[in-house]
C-alpha positions as CSV (number, residue, x, y, z in Angstrom):
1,X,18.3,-25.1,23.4
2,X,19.6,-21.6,22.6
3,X,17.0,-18.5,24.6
4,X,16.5,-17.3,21.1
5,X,14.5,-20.5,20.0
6,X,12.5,-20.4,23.2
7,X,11.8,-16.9,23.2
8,X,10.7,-17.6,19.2
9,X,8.3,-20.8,20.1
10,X,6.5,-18.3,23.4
11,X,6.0,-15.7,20.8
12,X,3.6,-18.0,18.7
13,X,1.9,-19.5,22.4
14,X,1.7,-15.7,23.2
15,X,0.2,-14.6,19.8
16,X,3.0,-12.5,19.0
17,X,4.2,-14.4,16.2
18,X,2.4,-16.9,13.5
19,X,3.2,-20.6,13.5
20,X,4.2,-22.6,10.7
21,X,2.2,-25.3,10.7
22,X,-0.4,-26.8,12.6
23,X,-1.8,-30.6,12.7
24,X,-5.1,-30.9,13.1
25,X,-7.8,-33.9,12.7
26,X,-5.1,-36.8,14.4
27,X,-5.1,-38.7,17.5
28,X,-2.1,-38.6,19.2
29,X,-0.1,-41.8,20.9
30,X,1.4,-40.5,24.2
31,X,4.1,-41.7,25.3
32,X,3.8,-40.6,29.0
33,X,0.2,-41.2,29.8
34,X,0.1,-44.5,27.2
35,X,-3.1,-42.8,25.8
36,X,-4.4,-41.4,22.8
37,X,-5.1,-37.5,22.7
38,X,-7.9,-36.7,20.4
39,X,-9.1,-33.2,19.7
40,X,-6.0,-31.7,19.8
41,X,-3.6,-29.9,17.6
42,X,-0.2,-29.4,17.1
43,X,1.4,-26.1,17.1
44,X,4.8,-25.8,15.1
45,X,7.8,-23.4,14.7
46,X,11.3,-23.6,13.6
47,X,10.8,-27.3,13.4
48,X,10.0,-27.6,17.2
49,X,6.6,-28.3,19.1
50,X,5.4,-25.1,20.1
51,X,2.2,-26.0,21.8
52,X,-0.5,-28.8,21.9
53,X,-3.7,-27.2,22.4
54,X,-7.4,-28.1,22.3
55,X,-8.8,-27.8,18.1
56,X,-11.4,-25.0,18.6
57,X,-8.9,-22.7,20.8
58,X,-5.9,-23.5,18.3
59,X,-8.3,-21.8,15.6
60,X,-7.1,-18.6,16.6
61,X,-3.6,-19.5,15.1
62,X,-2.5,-18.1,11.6
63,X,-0.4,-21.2,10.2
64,X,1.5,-21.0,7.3
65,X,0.1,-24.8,6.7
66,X,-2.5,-26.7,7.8
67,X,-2.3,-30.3,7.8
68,X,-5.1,-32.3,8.1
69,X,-4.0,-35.9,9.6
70,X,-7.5,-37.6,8.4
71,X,-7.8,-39.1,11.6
72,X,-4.6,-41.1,11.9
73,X,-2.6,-41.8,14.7
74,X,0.4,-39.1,15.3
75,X,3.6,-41.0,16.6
76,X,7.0,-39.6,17.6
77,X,9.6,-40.6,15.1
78,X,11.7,-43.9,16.0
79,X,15.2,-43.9,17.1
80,X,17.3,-46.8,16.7
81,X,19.5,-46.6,19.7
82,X,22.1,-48.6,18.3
83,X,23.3,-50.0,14.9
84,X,26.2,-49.9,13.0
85,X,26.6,-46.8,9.7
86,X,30.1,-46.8,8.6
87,X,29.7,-50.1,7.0
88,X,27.2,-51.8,4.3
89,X,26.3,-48.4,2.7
90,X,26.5,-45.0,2.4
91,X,24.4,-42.7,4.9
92,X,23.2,-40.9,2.0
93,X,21.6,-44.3,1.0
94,X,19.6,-45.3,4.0
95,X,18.2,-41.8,4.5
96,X,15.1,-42.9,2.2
97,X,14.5,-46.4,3.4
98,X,14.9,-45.1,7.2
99,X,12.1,-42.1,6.3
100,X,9.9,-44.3,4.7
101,X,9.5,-46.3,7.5
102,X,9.5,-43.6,10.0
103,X,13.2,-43.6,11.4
104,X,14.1,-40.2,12.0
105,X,16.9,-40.6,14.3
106,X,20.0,-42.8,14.4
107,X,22.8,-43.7,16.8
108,X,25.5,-45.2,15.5
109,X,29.0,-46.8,16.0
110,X,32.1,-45.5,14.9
111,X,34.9,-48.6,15.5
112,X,35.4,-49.9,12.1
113,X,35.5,-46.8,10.6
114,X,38.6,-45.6,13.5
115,X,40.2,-48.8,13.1
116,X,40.9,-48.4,9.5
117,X,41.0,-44.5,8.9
118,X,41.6,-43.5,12.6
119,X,40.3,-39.7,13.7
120,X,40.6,-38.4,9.6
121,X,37.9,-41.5,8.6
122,X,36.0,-40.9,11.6
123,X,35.5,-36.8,10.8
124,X,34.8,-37.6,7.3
125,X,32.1,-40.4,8.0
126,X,30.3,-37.7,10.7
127,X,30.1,-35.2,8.3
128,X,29.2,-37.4,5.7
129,X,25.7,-37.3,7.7
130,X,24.7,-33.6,8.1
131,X,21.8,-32.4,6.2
132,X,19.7,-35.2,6.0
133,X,16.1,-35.6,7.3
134,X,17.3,-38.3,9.5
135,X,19.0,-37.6,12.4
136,X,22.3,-39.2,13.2
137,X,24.1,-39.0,16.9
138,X,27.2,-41.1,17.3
139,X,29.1,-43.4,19.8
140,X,33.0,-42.8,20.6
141,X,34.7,-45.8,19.5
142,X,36.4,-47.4,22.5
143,X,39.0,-50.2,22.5
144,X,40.0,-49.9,18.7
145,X,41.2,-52.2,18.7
146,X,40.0,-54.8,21.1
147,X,43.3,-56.2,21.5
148,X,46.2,-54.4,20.4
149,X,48.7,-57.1,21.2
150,X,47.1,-59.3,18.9
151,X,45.5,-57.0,16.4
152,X,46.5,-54.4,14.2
153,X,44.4,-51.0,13.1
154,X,44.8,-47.6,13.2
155,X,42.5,-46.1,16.0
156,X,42.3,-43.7,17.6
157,X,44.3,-41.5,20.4
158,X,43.2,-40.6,23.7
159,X,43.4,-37.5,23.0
160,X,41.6,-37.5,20.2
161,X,39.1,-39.9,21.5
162,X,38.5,-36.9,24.3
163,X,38.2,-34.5,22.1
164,X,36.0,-36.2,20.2
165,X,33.4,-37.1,22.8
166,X,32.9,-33.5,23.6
167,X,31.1,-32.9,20.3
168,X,26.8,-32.2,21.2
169,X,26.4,-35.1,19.1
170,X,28.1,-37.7,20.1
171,X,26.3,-38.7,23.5
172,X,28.6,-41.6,24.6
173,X,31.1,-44.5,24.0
174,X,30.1,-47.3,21.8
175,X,30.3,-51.1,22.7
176,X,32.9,-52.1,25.1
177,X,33.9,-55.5,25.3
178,X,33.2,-56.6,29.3
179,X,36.3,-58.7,29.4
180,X,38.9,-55.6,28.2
181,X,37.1,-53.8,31.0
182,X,37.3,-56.2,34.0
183,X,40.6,-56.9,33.4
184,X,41.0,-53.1,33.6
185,X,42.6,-52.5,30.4
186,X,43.6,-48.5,30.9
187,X,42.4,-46.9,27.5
188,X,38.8,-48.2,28.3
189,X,39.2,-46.9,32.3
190,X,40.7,-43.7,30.8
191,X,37.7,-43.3,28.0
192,X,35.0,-44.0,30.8
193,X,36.1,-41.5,33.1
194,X,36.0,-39.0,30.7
195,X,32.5,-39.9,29.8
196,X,31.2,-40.3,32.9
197,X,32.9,-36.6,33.8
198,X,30.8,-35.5,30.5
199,X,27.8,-37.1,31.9
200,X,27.7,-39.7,28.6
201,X,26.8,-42.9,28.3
202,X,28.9,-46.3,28.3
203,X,27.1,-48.5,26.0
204,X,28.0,-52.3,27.0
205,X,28.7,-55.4,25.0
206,X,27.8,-58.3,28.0
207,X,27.6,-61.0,26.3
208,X,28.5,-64.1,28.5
209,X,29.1,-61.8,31.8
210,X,27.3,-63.0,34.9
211,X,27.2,-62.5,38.3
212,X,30.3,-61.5,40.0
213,X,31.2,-60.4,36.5
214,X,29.2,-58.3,35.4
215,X,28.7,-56.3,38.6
216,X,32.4,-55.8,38.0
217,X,31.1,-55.2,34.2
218,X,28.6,-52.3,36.0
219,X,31.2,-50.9,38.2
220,X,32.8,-49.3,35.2
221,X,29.8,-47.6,34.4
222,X,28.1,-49.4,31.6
223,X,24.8,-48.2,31.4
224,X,23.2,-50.4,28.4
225,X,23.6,-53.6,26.5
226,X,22.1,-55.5,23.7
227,X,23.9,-59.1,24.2
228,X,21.1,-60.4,25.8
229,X,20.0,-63.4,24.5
230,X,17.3,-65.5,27.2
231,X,15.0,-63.4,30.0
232,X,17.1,-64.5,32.4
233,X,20.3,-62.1,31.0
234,X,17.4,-59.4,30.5
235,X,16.4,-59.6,34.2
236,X,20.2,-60.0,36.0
237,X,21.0,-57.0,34.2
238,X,17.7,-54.9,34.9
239,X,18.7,-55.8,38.5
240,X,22.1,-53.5,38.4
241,X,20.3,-50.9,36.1
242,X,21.5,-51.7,32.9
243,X,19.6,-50.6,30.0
244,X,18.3,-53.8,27.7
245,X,18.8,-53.3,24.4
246,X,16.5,-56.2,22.2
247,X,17.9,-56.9,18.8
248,X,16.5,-57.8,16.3
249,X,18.6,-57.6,13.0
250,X,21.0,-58.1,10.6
251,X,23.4,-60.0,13.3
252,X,20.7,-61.5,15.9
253,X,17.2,-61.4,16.4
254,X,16.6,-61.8,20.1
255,X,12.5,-60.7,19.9
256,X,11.3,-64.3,19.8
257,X,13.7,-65.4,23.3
258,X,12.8,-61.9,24.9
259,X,8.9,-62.1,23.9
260,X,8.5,-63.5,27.3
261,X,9.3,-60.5,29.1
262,X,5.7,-58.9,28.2
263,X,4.4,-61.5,30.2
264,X,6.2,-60.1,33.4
265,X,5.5,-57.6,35.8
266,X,8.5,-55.0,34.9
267,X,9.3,-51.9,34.0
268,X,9.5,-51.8,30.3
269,X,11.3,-48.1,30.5
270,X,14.1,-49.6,30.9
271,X,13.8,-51.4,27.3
272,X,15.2,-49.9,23.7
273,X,14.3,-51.7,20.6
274,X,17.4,-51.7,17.8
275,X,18.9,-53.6,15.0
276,X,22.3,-53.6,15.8
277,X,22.3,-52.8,12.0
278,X,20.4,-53.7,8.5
279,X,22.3,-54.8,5.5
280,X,20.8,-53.4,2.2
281,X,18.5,-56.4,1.7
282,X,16.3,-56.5,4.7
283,X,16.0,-52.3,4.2
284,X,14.3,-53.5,1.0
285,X,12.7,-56.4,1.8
286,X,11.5,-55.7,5.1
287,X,11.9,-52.0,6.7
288,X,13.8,-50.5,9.2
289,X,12.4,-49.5,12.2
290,X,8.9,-49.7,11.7
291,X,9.5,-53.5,11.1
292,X,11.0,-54.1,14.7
293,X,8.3,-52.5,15.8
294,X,5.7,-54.7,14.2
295,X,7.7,-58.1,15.0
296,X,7.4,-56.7,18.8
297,X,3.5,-56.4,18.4
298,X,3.7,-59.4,16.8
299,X,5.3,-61.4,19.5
300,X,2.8,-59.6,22.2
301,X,3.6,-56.6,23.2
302,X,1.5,-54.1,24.0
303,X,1.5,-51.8,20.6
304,X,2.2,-48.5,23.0
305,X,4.7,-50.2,24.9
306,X,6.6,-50.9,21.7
307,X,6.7,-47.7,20.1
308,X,8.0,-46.6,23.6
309,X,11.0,-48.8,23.0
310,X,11.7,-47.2,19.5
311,X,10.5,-43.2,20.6
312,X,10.6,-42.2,24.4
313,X,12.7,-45.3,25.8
314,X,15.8,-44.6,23.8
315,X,15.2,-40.5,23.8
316,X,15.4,-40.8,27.8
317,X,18.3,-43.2,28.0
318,X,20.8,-41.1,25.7
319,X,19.0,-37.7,27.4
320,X,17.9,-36.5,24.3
321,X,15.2,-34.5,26.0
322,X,14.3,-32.4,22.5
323,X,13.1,-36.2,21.0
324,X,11.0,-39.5,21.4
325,X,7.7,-38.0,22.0
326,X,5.0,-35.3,20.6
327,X,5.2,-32.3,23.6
328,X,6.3,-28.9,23.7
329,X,10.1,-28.1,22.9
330,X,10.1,-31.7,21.3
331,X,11.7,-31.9,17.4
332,X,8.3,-32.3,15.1
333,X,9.7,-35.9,14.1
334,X,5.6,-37.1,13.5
335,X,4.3,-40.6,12.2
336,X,1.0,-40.7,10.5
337,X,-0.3,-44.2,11.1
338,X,-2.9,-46.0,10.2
339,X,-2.9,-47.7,13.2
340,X,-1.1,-48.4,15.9
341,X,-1.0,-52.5,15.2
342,X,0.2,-52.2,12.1
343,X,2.3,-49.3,12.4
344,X,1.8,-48.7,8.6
345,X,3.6,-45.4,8.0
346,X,1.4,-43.0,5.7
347,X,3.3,-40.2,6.4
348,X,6.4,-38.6,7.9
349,X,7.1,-34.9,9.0
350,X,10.6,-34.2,10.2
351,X,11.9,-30.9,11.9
352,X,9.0,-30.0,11.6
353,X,8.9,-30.6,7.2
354,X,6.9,-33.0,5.7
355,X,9.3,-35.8,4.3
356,X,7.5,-38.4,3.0
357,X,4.1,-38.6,1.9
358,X,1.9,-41.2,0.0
359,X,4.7,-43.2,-0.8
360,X,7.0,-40.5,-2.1
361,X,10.1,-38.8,-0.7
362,X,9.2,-35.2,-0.5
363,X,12.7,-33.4,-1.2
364,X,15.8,-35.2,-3.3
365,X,18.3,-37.0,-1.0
366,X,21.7,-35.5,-2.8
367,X,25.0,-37.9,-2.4
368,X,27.3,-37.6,-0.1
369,X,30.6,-36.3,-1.8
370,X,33.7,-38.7,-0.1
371,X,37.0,-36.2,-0.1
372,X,40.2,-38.7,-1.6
373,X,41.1,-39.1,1.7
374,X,37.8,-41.4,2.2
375,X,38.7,-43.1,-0.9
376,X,42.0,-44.2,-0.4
377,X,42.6,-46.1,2.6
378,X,44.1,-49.2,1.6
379,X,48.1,-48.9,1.5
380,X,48.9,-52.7,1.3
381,X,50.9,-53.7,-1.8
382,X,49.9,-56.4,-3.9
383,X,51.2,-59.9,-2.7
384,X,52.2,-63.0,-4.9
385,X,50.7,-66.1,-3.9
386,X,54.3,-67.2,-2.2
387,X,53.8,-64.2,0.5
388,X,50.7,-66.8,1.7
389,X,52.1,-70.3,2.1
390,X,53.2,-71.5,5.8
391,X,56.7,-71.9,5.6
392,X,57.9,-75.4,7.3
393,X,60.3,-74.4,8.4
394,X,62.0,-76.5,11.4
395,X,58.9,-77.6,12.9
396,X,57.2,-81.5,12.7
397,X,53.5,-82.7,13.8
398,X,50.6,-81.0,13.9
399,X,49.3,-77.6,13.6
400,X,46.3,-75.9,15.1
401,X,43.4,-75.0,12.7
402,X,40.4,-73.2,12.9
403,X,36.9,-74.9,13.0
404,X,33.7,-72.6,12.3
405,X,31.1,-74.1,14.3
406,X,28.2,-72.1,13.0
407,X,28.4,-68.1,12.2
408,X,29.7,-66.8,15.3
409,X,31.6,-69.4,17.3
410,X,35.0,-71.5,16.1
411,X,37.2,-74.0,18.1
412,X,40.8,-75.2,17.6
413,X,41.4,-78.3,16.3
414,X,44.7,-80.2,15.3
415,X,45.9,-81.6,11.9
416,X,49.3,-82.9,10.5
417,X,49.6,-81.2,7.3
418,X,51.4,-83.0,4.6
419,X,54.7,-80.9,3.2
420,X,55.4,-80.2,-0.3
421,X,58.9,-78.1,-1.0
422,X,59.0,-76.6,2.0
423,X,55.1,-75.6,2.5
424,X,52.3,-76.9,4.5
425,X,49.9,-78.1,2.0
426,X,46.0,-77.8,2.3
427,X,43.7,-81.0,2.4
428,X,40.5,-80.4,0.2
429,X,39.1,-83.7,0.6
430,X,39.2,-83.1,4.5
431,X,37.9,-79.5,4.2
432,X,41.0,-77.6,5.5
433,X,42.1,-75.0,3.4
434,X,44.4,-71.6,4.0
435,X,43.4,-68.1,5.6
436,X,45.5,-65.4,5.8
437,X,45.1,-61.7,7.4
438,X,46.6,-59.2,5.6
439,X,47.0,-56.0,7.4
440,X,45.5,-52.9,5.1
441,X,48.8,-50.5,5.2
442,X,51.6,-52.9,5.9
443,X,51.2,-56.3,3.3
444,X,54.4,-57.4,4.7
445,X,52.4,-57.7,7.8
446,X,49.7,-60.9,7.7
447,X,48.8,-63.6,9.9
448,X,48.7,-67.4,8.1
449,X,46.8,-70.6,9.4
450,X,44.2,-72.9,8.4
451,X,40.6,-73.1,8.4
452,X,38.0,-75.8,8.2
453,X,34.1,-75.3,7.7
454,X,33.6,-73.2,5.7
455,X,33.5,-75.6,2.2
456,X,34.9,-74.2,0.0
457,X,36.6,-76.5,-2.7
458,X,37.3,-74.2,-5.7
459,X,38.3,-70.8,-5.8
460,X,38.4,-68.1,-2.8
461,X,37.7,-64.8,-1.6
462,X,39.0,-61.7,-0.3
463,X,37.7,-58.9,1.5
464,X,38.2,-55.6,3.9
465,X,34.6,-55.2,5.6
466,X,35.6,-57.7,8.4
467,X,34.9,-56.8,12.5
468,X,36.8,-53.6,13.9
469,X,39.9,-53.5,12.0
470,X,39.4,-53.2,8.6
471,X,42.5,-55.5,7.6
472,X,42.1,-57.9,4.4
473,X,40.6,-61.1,5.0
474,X,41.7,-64.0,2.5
475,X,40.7,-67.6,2.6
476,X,40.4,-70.7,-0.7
477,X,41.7,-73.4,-2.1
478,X,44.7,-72.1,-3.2
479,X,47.5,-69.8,-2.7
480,X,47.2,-68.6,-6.4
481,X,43.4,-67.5,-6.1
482,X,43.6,-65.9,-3.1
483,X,46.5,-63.7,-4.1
484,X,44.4,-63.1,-7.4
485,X,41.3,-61.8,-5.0
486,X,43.6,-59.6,-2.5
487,X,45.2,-58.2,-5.9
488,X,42.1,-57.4,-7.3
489,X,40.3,-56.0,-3.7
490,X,43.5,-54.1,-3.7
491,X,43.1,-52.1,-6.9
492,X,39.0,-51.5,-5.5
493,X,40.3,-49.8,-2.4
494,X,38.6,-52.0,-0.9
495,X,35.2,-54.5,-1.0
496,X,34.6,-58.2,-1.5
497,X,36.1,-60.2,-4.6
498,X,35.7,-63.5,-5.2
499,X,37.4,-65.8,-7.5
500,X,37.3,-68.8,-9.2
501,X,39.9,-70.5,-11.3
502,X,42.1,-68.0,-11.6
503,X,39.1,-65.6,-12.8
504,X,37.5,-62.6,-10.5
505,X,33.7,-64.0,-10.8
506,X,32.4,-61.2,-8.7
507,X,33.5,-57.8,-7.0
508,X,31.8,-55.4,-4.8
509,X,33.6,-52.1,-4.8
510,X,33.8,-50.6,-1.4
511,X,36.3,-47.7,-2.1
512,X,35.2,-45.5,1.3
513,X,36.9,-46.6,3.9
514,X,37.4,-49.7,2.5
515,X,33.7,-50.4,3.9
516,X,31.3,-48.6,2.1
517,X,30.2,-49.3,-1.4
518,X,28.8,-46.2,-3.3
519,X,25.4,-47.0,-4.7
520,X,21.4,-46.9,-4.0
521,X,20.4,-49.7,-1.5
522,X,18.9,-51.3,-4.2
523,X,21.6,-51.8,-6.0
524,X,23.7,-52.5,-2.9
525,X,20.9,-55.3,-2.2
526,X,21.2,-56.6,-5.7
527,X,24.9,-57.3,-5.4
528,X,24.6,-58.6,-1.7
529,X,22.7,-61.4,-3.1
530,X,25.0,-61.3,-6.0
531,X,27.5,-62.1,-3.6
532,X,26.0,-64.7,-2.1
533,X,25.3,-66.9,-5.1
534,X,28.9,-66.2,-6.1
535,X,30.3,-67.8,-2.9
536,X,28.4,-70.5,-3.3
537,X,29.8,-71.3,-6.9
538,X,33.2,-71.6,-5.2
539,X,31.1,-74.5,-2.5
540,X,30.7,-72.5,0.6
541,X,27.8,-73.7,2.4
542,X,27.5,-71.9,5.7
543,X,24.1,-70.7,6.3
544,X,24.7,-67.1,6.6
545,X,28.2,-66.9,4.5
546,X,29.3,-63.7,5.0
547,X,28.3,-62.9,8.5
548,X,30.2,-65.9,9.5
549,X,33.7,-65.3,7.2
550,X,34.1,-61.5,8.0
551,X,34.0,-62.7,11.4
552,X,36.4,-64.9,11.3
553,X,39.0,-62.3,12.7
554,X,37.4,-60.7,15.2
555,X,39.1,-60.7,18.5
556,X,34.9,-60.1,20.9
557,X,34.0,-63.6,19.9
558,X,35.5,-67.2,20.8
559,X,37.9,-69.2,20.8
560,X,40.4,-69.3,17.8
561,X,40.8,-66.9,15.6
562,X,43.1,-65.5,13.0
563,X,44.5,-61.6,13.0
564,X,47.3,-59.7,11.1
565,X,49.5,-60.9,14.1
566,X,48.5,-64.6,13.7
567,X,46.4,-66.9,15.7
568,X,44.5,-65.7,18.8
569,X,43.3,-67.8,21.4
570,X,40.3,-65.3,22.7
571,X,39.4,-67.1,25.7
572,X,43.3,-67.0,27.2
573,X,43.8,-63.4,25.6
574,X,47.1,-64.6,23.4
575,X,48.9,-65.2,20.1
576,X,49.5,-68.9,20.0
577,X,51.6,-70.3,17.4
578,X,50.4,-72.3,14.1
579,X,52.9,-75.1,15.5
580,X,51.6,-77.4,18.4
């Protein structure tokens, strides 16, 4: 905080300067005491907290406004400590749904936009965040990608990952997968120290580490992670001091496991609500913020111990001391509740500015305007279907295919495919049907396998918002329509296009980046679920379609899986060939 913004905020205190506002008539949620302060108001200038001082004495101020809270409860703003923006939608997009519902501060991940666009993607998508009501603070993408033996993308230098984690608002490295660090892969040792020398934070990704492991996990430095999934991960890890990030979003919702830990005699500082991400339809359907928030009351928890995990619990952890509660020197980020139960959001002041009020956004939110460089990221050339059959080549017997279990996990199974000139041919009666990874700047560079699960028995689909990468993921029931869906995703710059019968039967642009569509959330929404009844016309019938397929080549979950390198045994860390 520069001395010119101090010496401006003792002025008012001092009477040597008017505020410009002041609160009045609300009862405010503490988030150090866990009471409510009543008969008090809230001084403000610049956007800051200047003072909270008793009504009658605060009487002597000349405001600019007064705002009468007609006895609501005044709450800090939320922060969601952890999700994922440069993907699903345009910042410029959420900035309305995350107001509404009283998010006025965001930390976010950075991976999938470095993997595809490396540093110019990632200084575009930052900026494409500045002047918004909302607040957004960002992660340094670590380990992009995961596995560059086995995976392609573009990424990011050390250097430039340094320089990058200098900036004020990025206040640590994003999810780092504990089996990279353990084995000591050197870019992730190399980021950490330069972290922990910058006094940032090392956000984990722990899922499946235990004991031994993940004290060698905490050695590194990790200082969070939100993989837990039973109380019994929540507790091993509050044991080394690992922040426990719950989840409960678009990818997992742990709240109904982790419940249990109200129950228990612990220190709930020490836990951070987040989402881990929203698509477009649960922004509209359900919240942001605000809704974890309820589901945690709902489930038990004390209602001030819940807006702790979404105000002053993730404020303390990242050391944003300026947010996550209403004091002095504190960013006027204020909730007008009704109550505290319901966490109904009336309205919303931010920096001080009233933002939303009575169901209306109080200022326009403008687009963001994407340079060319955003826009065109996708280099591949278009393939014939040919460039995706399996060659026989000299080899006899079986092959190793990919089974989807349910949306996260696979296993390797083995077929023997039948040969037709010179090609392995698909089975559609047994389900097993090609899947290709295309890399996005090299087409001449694609893994091919098989893949079993997923159902589909006419048609296929192609797409570039898969896990870290950003490459082109392409599976069906034939060579033809998938060629005719990378084609088409191709000329989009990116997106999801599905075909059937030779004919594209749905597209979703998604020219920035080649992971974010341009559009309001509610027409993002309406195509998501578009999408969805389009996938099923071609007979996928996983329960959660597209969460499972763009995950299908992504190296931090097990066992088999398929990259722009070919098949990757996970578990062993490998390429293994189609060929048994």
């Amino acid at each position: 905080m520069k001395a010119a913004t101090i010496r401006s905020l003792l002025d008012v205190t001092k009477g040597k300067a008017g505020p410009d506002a002041i609160i009045v008539n609300g009862k405010i949620i503490n988030v150090f005491t866990n009471g409510i302060d009543e008969g008090s108001a809230i001084i403000i200038k610049d956007g800051l907290i200047a003072s909270i001082e008793d009504e009658d004495k605060a009487s002597g101020y000349s405001p600019s406004e007064v705002v009468d809270a007609r006895g609501a409860y005044l709450c800090p703003g939320f922060i969601d400590a952890h999700t994922h923006l440069d993907s699903l939608y345009p910042f410029y997009a959420l900035v309305p749904y995350a107001v509404r519902g009283g998010t006025t501060t965001v930390v976010t991940e950075t991976s999938a936009v470095a993997c595809a666009c490396g540093m110019e993607g990632v200084a575009s998508f930052t900026e494409s965040t500045q002047g918004y009501p909302v607040r957004c603070y960002f992660l340094a993408p670590p380990l992009t990608p995961p596995f560059p033996e086995m995976e392609g993308s573009k990424g990011l230098t050390l250097g430039e990952f340094k320089k990058f984690l200098q900036r004020d608002d990025v206040v640590g490295i994003g999810e780092a997968y504990w089996t990279r660090i353990v084995e000591g892969d050197p870019r992730i040792l190399k980021q950490a120290e330069a972290a922990l020398g910058l006094n940032k934070k090392l956000d984990g990704h722990a899922a499946g580490a235990h004991g031994k492991r993940l004290i060698e996990y905490a050695l590194t430095g990790i200082t969070s992670c939100h993989e837990s999934i039973t109380v019994d991960e929540v507790l091993e890890k509050l044991r080394f001091g690992i922040y426990i990030m719950i989840r409960q979003g678009f990818v997992r919702k742990e709240l109904p496991e982790l419940s249990g830990l109200k129950d228990m005699d612990i220190d709930t500082r020490r836990l951070i609500l987040t989402s881990d991400a929203f698509d477009a339809v649960m922004l509209r359907e359900e919240g942001y913020l605000d809704s974890i928030v309820r589901t945690a009351i709902s489930y038990g928890f004390r209602p001030i111990d819940a807006i702790k995990m979404a105000t002053i619990n993730p404020a303390d952890y990242y050391g944003l001391r300026h947010l996550g509660a209403i004091a002095p020197l504190r960013h006027a980020d204020i909730l007008f509740l009704n109550s505290m139960e319901d966490v109904w959001v009336e309205r919303v002041m931010a920096g001080g500015k009233m933002v939303f009020d009575a169901g209306q956004y109080c200022e326009k939110i403008e687009p963001y305007n994407y340079p060319d460089t955003a826009r065109n990221t996708i280099k591949a050339r278009k393939i014939s279907p040919v460039d995706l059959k399996v060659a026989h080549g000299d080899h006899s017997g079986d092959v190793r295919v990919i089974k989807v279990l349910n949306q996260t996990i696979t296993r390797e199974i083995s077929w023997k495919p039948l040969v037709k000139n010179g090609y392995l041919e698909k089975d559609l009666s047994a389900d097993i049907i090609p899947v290709s990874v295309i890399n996005r700047y090299n087409s001449s560079i694609k893994g091919k396998g098989f893949i079993t699960g997923t159902g589909i028995k006419q048609g296929a689909f192609a797409t570039s918002l898969i896990w870290d990468t950003g490459n082109i993921l392409t599976m069906g029931s034939s060579e033809d329509d998938m060629a005719t869906a990378v084609n088409s995703l191709i000329d989009l710059q990116g997106g999801t296009v599905i075909v059937r019968e030779g004919s594209v039967i749905f597209e979703l642009p998604m020219p920035v980046f080649g992971t974010i569509p341009i559009g309001s959330i509610e027409e993002i929404a309406d195509a998501t679920q578009e999408m969805v009844r389009s996938i099923r016309r071609i007979g996928v019938t996983l329960e959660r379609p597209f969460l499972t397929l763009q995950t299908i080549p992504f190296s931090g979950l097990p066992f088999l899986r398929i990259t722009d390198k070919g098949l990757a045994d996970i578990k062993n860390r490998r390429l293994v060939p189609l060929h048994l």
